[in-house]
C-alpha positions as CSV (number, residue, x, y, z in Angstrom):
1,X,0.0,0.0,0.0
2,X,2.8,2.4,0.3
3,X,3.5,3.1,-3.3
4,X,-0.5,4.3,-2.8
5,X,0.1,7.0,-0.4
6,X,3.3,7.6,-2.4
7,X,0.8,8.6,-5.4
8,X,-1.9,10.9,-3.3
9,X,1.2,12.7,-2.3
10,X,1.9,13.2,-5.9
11,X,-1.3,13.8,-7.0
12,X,-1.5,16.8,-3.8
13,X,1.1,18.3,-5.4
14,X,-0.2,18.5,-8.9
15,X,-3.2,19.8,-8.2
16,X,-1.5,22.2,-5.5
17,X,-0.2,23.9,-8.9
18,X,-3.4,24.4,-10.1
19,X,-4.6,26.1,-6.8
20,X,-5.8,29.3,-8.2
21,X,-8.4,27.3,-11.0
22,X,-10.1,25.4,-7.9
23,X,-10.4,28.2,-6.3
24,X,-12.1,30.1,-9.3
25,X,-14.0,27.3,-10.7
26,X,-15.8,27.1,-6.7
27,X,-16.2,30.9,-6.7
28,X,-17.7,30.7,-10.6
29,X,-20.2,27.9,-9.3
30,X,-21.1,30.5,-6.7
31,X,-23.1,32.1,-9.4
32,X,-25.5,29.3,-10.6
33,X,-25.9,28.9,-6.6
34,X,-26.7,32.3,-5.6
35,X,-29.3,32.7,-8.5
36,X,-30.9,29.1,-7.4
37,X,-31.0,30.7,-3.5
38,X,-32.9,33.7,-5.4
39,X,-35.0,31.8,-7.0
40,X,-36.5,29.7,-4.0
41,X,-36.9,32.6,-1.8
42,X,-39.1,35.0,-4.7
43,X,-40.7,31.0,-4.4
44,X,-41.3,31.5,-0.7
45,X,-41.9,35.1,-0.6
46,X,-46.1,35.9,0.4
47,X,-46.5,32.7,1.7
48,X,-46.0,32.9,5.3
49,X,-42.7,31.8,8.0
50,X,-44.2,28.1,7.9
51,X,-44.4,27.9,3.9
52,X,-43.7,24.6,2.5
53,X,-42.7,23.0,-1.0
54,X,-42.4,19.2,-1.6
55,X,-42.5,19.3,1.9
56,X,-39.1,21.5,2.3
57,X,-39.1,25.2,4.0
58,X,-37.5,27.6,2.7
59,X,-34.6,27.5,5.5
60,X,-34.6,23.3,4.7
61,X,-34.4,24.3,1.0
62,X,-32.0,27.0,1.2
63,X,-30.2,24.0,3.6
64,X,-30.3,21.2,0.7
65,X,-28.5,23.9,-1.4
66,X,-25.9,24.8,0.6
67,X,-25.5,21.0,1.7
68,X,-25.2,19.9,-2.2
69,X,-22.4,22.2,-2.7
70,X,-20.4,20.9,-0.1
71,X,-21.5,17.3,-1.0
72,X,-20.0,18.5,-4.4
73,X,-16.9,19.4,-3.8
74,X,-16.5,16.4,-2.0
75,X,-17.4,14.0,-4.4
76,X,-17.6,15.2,-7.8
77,X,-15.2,14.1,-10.4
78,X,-13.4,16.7,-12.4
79,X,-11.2,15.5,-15.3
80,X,-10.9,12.5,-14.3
81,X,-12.5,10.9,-17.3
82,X,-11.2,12.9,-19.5
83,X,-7.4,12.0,-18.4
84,X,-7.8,8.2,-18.0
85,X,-9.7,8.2,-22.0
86,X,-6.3,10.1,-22.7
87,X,-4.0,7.9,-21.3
88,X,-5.9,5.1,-22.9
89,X,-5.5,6.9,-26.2
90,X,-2.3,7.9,-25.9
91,X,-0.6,4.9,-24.9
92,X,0.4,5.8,-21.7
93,X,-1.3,2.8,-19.9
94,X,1.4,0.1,-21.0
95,X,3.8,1.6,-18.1
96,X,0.9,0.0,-15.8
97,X,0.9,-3.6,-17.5
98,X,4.8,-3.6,-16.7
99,X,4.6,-2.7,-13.0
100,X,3.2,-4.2,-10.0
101,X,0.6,-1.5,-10.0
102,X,-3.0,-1.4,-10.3
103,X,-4.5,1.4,-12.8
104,X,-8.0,1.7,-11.1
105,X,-6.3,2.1,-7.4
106,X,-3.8,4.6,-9.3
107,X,-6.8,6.6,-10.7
108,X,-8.7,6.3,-7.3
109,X,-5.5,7.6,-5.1
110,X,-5.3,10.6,-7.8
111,X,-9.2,11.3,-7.5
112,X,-8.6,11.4,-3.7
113,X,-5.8,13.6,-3.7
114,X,-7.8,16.2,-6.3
115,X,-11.2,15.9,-3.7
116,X,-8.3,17.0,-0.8
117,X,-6.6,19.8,-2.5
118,X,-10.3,20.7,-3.4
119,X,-12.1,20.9,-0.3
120,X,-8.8,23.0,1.3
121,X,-9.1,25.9,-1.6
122,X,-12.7,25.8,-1.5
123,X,-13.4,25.6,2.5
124,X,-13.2,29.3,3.2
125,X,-15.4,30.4,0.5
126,X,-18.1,28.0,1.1
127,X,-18.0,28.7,5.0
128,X,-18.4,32.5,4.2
129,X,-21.5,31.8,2.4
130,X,-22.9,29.7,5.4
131,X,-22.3,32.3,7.9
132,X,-23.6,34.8,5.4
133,X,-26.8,32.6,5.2
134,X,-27.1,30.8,8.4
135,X,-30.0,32.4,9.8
136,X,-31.6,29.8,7.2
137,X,-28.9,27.2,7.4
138,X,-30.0,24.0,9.8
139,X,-27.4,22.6,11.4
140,X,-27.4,18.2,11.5
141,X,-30.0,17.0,14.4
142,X,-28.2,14.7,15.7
143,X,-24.8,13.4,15.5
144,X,-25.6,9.7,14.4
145,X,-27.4,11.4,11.9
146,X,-24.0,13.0,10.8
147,X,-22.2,9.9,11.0
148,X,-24.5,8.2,8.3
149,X,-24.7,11.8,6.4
150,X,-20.4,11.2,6.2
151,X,-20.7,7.8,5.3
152,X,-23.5,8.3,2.2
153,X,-20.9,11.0,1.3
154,X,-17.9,8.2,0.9
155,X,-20.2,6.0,-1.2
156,X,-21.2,9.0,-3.1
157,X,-17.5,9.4,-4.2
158,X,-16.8,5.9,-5.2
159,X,-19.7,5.7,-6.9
160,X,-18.9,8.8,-8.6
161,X,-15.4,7.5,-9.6
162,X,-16.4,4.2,-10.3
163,X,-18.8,5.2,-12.9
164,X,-16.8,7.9,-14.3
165,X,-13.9,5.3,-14.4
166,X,-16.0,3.0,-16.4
167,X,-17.0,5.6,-19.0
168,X,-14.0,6.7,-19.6
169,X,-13.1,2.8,-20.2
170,X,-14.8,3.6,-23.9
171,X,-12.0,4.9,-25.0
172,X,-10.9,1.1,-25.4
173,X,-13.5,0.8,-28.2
174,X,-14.2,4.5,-29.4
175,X,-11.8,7.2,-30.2
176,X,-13.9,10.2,-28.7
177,X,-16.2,9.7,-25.7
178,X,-17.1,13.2,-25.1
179,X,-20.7,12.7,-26.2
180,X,-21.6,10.0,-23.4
181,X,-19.3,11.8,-21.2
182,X,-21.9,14.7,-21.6
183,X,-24.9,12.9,-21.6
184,X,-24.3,11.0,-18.4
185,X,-23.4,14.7,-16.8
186,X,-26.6,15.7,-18.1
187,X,-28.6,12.6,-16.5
188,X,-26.5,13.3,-13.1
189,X,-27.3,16.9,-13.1
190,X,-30.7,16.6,-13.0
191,X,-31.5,12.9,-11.9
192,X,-29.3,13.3,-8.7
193,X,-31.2,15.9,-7.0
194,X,-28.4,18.6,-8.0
195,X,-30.7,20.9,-9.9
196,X,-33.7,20.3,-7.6
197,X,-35.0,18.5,-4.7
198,X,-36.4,14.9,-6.1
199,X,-39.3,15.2,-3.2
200,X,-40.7,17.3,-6.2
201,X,-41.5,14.8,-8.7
202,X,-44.5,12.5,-8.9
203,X,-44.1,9.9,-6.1
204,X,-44.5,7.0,-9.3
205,X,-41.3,8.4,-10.5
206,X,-39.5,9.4,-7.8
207,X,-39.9,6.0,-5.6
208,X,-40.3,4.2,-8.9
209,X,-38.2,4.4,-11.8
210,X,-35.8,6.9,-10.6
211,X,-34.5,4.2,-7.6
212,X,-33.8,2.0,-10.3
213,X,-31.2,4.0,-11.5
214,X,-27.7,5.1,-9.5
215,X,-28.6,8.9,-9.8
216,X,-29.9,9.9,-6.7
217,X,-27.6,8.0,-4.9
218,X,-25.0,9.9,-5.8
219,X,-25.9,13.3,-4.5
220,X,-29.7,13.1,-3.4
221,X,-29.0,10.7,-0.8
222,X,-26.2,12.1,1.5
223,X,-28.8,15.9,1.2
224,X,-31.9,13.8,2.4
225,X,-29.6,11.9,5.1
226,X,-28.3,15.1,6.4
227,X,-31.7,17.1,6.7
228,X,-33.7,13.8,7.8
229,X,-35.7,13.8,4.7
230,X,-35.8,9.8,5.1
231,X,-35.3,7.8,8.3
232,X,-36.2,4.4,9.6
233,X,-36.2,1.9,7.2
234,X,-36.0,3.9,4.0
235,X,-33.3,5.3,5.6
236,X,-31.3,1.5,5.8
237,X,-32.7,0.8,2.1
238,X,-31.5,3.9,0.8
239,X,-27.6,2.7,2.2
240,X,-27.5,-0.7,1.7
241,X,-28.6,0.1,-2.6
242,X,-25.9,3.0,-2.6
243,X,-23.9,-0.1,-1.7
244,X,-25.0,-2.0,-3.9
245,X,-24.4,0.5,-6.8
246,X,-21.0,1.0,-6.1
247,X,-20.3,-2.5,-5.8
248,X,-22.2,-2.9,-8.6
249,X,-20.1,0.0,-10.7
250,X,-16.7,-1.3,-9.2
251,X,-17.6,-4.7,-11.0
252,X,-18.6,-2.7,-14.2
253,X,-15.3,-0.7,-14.3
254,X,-13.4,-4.0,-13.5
255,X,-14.7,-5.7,-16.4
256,X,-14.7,-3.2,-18.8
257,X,-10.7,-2.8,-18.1
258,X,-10.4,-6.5,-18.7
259,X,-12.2,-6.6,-21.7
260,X,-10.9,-3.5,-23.4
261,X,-7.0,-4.5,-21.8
262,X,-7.7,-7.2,-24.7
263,X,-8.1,-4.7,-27.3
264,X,-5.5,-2.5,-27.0
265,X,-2.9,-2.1,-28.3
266,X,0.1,0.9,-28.3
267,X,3.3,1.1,-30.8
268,X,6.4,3.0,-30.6
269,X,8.7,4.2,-27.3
């Protein structure tokens, strides 16, 4: 495990380089936040202290919000894909048949190292706007509740890596992959509860054919967890399938390495 740590100490210091363009890419997705905040509250506005939509207040919506953001900086994957199709185009995968090193755990190592250097540059804005908001910011109930918020978050990540990882696998078979690289972040924008609470659709497709799918467990779930949108035994059914799905993704990326291994192929020095 050593030459592991010895590449999330690499990875930090790559992405230390790049400080400045985490810290304006969080302050640039300010922007979409603040006019989403807006939004909710002309919502809200005229219709009393104890207003509800889908259930949500407006201090439990302008919560979920702020929640998501963090959430997302957390566990969103940023490049990634896009580096590991290169690689895989490029050839420069064959230095990890030769060496007692596994490509996935490499990728995962540098995906943990990004999420670090990350959260560090984009801590102190994201606190600011809490304390700038926190008059309609609800802090966790209890602290088992927290716990179990923490742990959806770390599923939420390797789910987010694992699937990412396995997209960018494509690039075995296909030589661009941009278009279902943009099609998935389109499903995961919306279907994961990142552009709007899911308590807002029809319960037939919300409890229905949207639990079917990965999507809300890899951003709605942790939001829900935290403002104790679900408890009991939705709460234990809700983990136990975002385990599932990462299990289920790990498999996925596993096997799609080991079939498109087979097909490539890389020339030259």
């Amino acid at each position: 495990m050593r030459k592991y740590w010895q590449v999330i100490g690499i990875g930090v210091q790559n992405h230390l380089t790049y400080r400045f363009n985490f810290l304006a890419r969080t302050l640039f997705d300010f922007i979409p936040l603040t006019a989403l905040l807006l939004l909710w509250r002309t919502i809200y506005a005229g219709k009393g202290a104890d207003a509800t939509v889908a259930t949500f207040t407006l201090a439990q919506m302008t919560t979920y919000y702020l929640v998501v953001a963090v959430v997302d900086v957390l566990t969103a994957v940023n490049d990634d894909d896009w580096q590991i199709a290169a690689d895989i185009k490029d050839g420069n995968i064959s230095q990890f048949l030769l060496k007692p090193i596994d490509y996935l755990w490499f990728r995962l190592c540098l995906f943990l190292a990004g999420r670090a250097v990350y959260l560090t540059v984009a801590a102190l804005p994201i606190a600011a706007v809490i304390l700038l908001l926190h008059q309609y910011f609800i802090l966790p109930a209890s602290f088992g509740g927290f716990l179990l918020f923490l742990l959806s978050v770390a599923l939420t990540a390797l789910l987010q890596f694992f699937l990412s990882y396995t997209m960018a696998m494509l690039a075995f078979w296909l030589m661009e992959i941009s278009t279902f690289v943009f099609i998935l972040y389109a499903l995961e924008y919306i279907a994961s509860g990142h552009m709007f609470p899911l308590d807002i659709l029809p319960d037939p497709v919300r409890f229905g054919l949207m639990n079917l799918t990965p999507f809300p467990y890899q951003l709605y779930l942790p939001v829900a967890i935290y403002l104790e949108k679900i408890s009991g035994r939705e709460l234990v059914t809700g983990l136990l399938m975002q385990a599932a799905w990462v299990l289920v993704s790990y498999l996925l990326a596993r096997l799609a390495w080991r079939r498109g291994i087979k097909k490539y192929a890389a020339a030259g020095g």
